[in-house]
N, C-alpha and C positions, 0 to 999 in steps of 0.2 A: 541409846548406846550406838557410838557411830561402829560400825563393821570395818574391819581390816582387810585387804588385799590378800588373799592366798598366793605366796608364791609357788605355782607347781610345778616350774621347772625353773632350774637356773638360768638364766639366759647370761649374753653378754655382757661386758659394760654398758652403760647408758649411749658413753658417746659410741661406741662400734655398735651397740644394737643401731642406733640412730643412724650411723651410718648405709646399716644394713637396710633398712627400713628404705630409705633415700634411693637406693641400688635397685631397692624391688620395684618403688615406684616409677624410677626412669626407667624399668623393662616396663610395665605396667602402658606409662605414657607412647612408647613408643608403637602401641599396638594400636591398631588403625583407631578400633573401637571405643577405647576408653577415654580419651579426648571427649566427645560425644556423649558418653555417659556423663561423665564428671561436671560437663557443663549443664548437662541436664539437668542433674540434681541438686548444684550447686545455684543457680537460678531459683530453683523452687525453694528450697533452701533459704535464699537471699531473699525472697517474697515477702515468706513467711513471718523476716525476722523486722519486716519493715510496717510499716503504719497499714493500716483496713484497707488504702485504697488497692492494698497489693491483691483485692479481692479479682477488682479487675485485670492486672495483671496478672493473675494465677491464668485467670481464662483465656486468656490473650496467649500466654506459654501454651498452654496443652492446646488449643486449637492449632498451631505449627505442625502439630505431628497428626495428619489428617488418623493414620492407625491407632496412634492413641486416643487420642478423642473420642471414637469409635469404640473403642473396648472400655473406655473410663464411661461412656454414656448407656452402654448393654449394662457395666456393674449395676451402676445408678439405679436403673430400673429391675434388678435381681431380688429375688426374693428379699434375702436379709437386710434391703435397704429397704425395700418397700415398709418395711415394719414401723418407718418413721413417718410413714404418708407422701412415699414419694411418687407412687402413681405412673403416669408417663412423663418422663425429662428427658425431651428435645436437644437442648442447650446447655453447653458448661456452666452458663450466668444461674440460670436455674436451680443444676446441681446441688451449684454452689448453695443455693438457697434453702434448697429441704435436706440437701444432706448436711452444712455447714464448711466451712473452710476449711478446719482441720482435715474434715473426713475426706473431702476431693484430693485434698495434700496428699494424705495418706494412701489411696489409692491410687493415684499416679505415680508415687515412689512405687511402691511394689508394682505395679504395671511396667516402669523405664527399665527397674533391676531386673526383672525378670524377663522382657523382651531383649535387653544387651547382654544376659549373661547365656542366652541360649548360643552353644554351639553344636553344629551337627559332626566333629568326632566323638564327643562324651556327654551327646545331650540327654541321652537316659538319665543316668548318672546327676549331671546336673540338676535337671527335672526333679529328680528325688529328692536333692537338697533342700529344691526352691519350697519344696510342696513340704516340707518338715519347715524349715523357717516360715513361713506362711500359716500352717499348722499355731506355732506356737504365738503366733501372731494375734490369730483369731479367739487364741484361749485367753491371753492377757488381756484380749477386751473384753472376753466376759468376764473375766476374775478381777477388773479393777477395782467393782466399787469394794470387794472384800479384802483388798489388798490399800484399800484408802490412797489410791492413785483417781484422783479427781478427774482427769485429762484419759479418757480412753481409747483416742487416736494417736497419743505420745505414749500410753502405756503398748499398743500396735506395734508401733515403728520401732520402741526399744527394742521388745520382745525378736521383732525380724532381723534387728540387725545386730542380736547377740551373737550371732553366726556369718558375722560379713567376711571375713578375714580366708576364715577355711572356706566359704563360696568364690571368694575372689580368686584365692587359690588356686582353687581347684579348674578354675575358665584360662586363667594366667598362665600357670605352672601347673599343667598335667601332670609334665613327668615326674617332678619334685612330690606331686602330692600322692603320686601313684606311690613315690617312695616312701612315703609319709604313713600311709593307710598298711603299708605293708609292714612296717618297725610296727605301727601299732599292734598290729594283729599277730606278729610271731614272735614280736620281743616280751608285748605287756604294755609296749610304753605308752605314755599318756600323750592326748593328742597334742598340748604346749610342750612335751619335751621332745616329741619327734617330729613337730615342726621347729623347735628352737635348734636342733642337730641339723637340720637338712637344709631351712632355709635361712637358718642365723637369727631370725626372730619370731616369736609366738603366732599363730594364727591371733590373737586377742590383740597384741600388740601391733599385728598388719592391719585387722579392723579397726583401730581405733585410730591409727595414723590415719587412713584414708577417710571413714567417716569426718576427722578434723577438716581433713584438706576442702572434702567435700560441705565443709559449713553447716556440719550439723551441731545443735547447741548443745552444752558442755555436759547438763543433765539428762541427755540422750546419751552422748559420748561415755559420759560413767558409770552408765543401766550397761556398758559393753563389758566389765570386770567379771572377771568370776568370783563368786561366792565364798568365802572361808567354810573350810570344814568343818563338821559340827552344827547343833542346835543353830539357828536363824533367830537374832532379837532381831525385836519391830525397833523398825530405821527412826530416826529422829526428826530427818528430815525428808519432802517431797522427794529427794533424788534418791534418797536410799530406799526407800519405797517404791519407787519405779524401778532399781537395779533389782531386789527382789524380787518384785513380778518377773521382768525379764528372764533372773537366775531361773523363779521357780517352771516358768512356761518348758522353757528350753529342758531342765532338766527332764520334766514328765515327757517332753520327746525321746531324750536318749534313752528312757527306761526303759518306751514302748518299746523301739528298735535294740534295746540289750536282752529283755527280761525273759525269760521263758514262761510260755504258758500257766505254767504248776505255778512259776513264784510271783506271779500277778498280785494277788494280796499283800503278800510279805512288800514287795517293792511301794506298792503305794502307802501303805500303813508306815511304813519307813519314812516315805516324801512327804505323807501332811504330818508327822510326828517333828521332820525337821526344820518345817515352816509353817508349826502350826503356831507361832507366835505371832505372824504377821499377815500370814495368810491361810483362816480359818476357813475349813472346808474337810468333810469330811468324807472317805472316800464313794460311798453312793453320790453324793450328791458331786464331786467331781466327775464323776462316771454319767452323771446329763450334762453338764458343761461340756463336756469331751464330745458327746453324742451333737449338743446344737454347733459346737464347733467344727465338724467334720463337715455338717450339714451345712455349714456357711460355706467352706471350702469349697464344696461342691460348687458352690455359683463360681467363684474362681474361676476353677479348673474350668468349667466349661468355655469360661469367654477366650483364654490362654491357650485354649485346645489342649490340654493336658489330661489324659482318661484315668481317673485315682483308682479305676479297677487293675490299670497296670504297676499302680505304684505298692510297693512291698512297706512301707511306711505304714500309706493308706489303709492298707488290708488289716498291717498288725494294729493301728489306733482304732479301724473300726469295730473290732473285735474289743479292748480296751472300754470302748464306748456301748459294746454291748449289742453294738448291732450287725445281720447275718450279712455285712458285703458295703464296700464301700460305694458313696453314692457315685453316680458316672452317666450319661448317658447313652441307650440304645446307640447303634450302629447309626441308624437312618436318623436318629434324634441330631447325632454327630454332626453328619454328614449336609443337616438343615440347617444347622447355627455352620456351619464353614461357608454355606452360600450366600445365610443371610451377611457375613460379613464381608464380602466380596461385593455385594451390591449395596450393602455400605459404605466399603470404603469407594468404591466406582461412585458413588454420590458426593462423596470427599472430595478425592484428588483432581480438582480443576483449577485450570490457571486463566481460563479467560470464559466471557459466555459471550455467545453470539445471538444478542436478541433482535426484534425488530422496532427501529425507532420512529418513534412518532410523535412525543407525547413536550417536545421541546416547545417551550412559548417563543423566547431566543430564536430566529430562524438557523438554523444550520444543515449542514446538508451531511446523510451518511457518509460515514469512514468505510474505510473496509476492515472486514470482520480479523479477529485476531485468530492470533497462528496457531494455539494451540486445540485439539479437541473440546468441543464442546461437550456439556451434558445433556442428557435428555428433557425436551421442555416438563415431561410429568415429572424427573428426578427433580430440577427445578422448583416447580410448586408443592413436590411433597416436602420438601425443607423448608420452605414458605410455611407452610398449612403448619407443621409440626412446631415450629417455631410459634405463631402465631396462637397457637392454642394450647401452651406453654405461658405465653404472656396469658391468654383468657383467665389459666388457671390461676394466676397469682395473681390479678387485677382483685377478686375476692376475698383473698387471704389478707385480714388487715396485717400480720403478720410482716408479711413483703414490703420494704420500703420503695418508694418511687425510683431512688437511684438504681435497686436492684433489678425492678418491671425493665425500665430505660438499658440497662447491659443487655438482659434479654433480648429486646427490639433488635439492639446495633447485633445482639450474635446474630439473631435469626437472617437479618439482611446479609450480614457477612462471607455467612458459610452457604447460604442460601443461592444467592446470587455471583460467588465469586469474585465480588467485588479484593481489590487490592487493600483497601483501607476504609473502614467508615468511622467516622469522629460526630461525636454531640456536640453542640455549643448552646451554651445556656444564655440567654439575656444578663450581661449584669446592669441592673438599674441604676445603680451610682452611678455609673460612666456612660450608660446609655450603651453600651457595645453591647456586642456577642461572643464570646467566649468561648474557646473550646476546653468542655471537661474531661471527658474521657473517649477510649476509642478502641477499634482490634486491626489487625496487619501489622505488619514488620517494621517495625523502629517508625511505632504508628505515636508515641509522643512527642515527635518533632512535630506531624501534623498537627496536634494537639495544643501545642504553644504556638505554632503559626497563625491557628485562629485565634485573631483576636480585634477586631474591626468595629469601626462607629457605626453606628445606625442612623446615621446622619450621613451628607454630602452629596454626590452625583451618584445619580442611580445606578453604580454597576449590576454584575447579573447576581449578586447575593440579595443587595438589596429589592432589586424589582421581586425577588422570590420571595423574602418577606414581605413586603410592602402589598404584593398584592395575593399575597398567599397561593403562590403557582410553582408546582412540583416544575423543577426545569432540569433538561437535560441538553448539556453541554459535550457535543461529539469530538468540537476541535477546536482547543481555546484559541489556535493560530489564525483559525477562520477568518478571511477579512470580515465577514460579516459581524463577527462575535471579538473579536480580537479587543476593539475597543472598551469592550464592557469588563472584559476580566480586569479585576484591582491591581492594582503595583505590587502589592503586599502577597499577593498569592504568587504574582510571578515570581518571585524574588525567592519566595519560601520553599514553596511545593512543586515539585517536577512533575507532577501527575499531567498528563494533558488532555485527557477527558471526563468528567465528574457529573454527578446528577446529585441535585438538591430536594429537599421534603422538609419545606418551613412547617414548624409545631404552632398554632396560632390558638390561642386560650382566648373566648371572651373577645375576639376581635383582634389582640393585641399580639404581635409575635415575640414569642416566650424562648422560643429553642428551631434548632435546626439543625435537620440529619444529612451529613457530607458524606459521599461516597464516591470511590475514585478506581480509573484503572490505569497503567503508565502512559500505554499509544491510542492515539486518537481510533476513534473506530471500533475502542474494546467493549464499550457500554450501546449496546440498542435494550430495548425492555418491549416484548410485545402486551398484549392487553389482559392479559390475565395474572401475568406476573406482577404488571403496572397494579393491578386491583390490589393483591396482596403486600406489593408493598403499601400502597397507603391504607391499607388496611391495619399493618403494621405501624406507621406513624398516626393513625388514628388513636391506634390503644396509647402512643404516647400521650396525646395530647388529655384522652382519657383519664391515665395515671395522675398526670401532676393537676387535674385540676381536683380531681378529688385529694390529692396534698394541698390543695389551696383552702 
């Protein structure tokens, strides 16, 4: 039985709602930060919607945001993920691997919205929102398989973003929603009729416009509706079963935060009575869901810095859940995870490394070192090592495909070493060339189609590094000394002007080759320990694909 639309407030015409809608979003656009957003999510969004290889492209987006990366790789390793065998993960390639692509998806949404919507005049306030959406978020994943929502990273992200419109709001338009909260609370009225009086359209109607714009697909978009009044029949289809979950998540939040102590029964005995067609559960056994759900939150909060023993949500769901205090950590617990992030992200945010060079076959002579702050040589090889034993772990797992071990390699060099861009190229045999297949850095698939060369002709510096299997580093393609050896084809393509090579050679034969680049001559030295770890890193490739052979 398909479900119908509740209207619960009148709104305006179509075309003046739509107008209105149009009004909110040019204030919306015009605010420094939501540009930013929008593209964020909208990219991932666009990833998602595109063919597997957007696997590597997911990882490629979130490595830009050195802080993201960094809170999306603490989740990874967080209790409620470890539950899938995820161990230690170094790498977003990895992630990707034991948690799956949805679920990285999924986490970086909630990660961008919830780091863009923090502001410091009503970030309490805020904070509370997020942590109740988030809330209901965590519940829809455990309540999927009972709600025959197949997908429990799409049954996630409904659930969070049944509440986008009044979160948007509320970061947007303070004072309208201040006026908003206020009609509710002394008039009665309902939150669609005192957002449809004040801002001309429905909170439901502001989320679902913007969720569009932001490219989220249609049966997420329509998990945004609110529920008709009355009994809940089970949906016909996937999407009415996903808007149910969502309805039911959300609801059992607002009950927490309406209900009074004493009518705690009565209210749930109510909730599964109205969705017990669809979504069978009965109230003990919601009251563990509720309980593991809080407990996942907890990992959240702690990476987001958000302490749920402040949040008045938190207090009343864990009480709901039966248990004496919401999870949080110590003072000093706090205060360890805000350091360890700081020398995280100090591990992250580099734009050039100053190593020392030696290891060129090519004669060339040092550059000078680039302008920006280096890293520490051990921050250096701890990104190496972590990286590298990342790939160990998945070299085991038949599980792991070859192309997946190979994204690992190229992260761990990337993020590792600072490099600008690094690209794989795989031998293709028909043609006898080399081929670039995939890669990470910034508008790093132009690099990716500019390799593509014979493995035949005059020995430039590609081919001496396959042909005689020698890791080469290239300080200044202008060199007169080296000038000659660089191809046409690279001049032509790539503006990079200093790079270092790590030919994959299987069996004698060269199979693939790891490119890595910085803009100005002089940006790449490698001293000897770093040197070891990277080809210890193009070792495990070479490793990988011959056990795919």
């Amino acid at each position: 039985m398909m479900m119908r639309d509740e209207q619960a407030a009148p709104e305006t015409g179509g075309e003046s709602r739509h107008g209105t809608l149009d009004v909110l979003l040019r204030r919306m656009r015009a605010e420094s930060d939501f540009p930013a957003l929008s593209e964020a999510i909208g990219d991932i969004n666009r990833i998602a919607s595109s063919d597997r290889e957007g696997v590597n492209e997911l990882s490629n987006n979130i490595l830009k945001d050195f802080a993201l990366t960094n809170k999306l790789l603490r989740l990874a390793n967080a209790a409620f993920y470890n539950q899938v065998g995820g161990g230690s993960i170094s790498t977003i390639s990895r992630a990707v691997v034991i948690l799956g692509f949805d679920a990285v998806r999924s986490i970086a949404l909630s990660l961008i919205l919830f780091d863009n919507l923090e502001n410091k005049a009503h970030a309490q306030q805020l904070k509370e929102e997020f942590v109740k959406v988030l809330y209901a978020g965590m519940l829809a994943r455990e309540m999927a398989g009972r709600a025959q929502v197949t997908d429990v990273e799409e049954a996630f992200i409904g659930a969070m973003l049944h509440s986008l419109g009044r979160m948007l709001a509320m970061f947007y338009f303070p004072a309208e929603s201040s006026v908003i909260r206020k009609r509710v609370e002394d008039e009665g009225l309902s939150d669609a009729r005192a957002s449809t009086d004040v801002l001309g359209v429905s909170f439901e109607s502001l989320g679902i416009g913007i969720a569009r714009s932001w490219g989220f697909p249609d049966p997420l978009v329509q998990s945004m509706k609110k529920l008709p009044a009355g009994k809940i029949r089970k949906g016909a289809s996937s999407a009415d079963r996903l808007r149910t979950l969502a309805g039911f998540s959300n609801e059992l939040c607002e009950l927490v935060l309406d209900t009074a102590d004493a009518d705690r029964g009565k209210a749930l005995a109510a909730l599964t009575s109205r969705f017990g067609d669809c979504v069978p559960v009965t109230a003990e056994q919601l009251t563990k869901l509720m309980e593991k759900s809080m407990q996942d939150i907890g990992q959240f909060a702690r990476v987001v810095n958000v302490n749920l023993k402040h949040s008045d949500f938190a207090k009343q769901a864990s009480k709901w859940a039966g248990m004496a205090a919401a999870p949080g950590a110590p003072a000093a617990d706090a205060a360890a995870v805000a350091a360890q992030d700081e020398a995280a992200e100090a591990k992250m945010a580099l734009d050039a490394s100053v190593l020392h060079e030696h290891t060129s076959v090519l004669d060339s002579e040092s550059g000078p070192a680039g302008g920006a702050s280096p890293r520490t040589t051990e921050e250096i090889q701890s990104l190496l090592t972590a990286g590298l034993q990342d790939v160990s772990n998945s070299l085991i797992d038949d599980a792991v495909s070859v192309n997946d071990i190979l994204r690992m390699i190229l992260e761990a060099m990337y993020t590792g070493m600072g490099f600008a861009h690094v690209v794989l190229c795989i031998k293709d045999g028909r043609r006898n060339a080399m081929c670039g297949k995939f890669g990470f850095g910034d508008g790093v698939q132009e690099r990716v189609k500019a390799f593509d060369f014979p493995l035949s002709g005059q020995p430039d510096v590609f081919l001496v590094a396959l042909q005689n299997n020698a890791d080469i580093l290239i300080t200044d393609i202008d060199d007169p000394k080296i000038a000659t050896r660089i191809p046409a084809w690279y001049r032509q393509h790539v503006p990079a002007r200093t790079f270092v090579l790590f030919p994959i050679i299987v069996k004698g034969k060269p199979i693939g080759l790891i490119y890595a680049d910085r803009p100005q001559p002089g940006d790449i030295t490698i001293p000897e320990k770093e040197l070891s770890l990277l080809k210890s890193l193009r070792n495990q490739a070479v490793l990988a694909i011959r056990q795919s052979l």
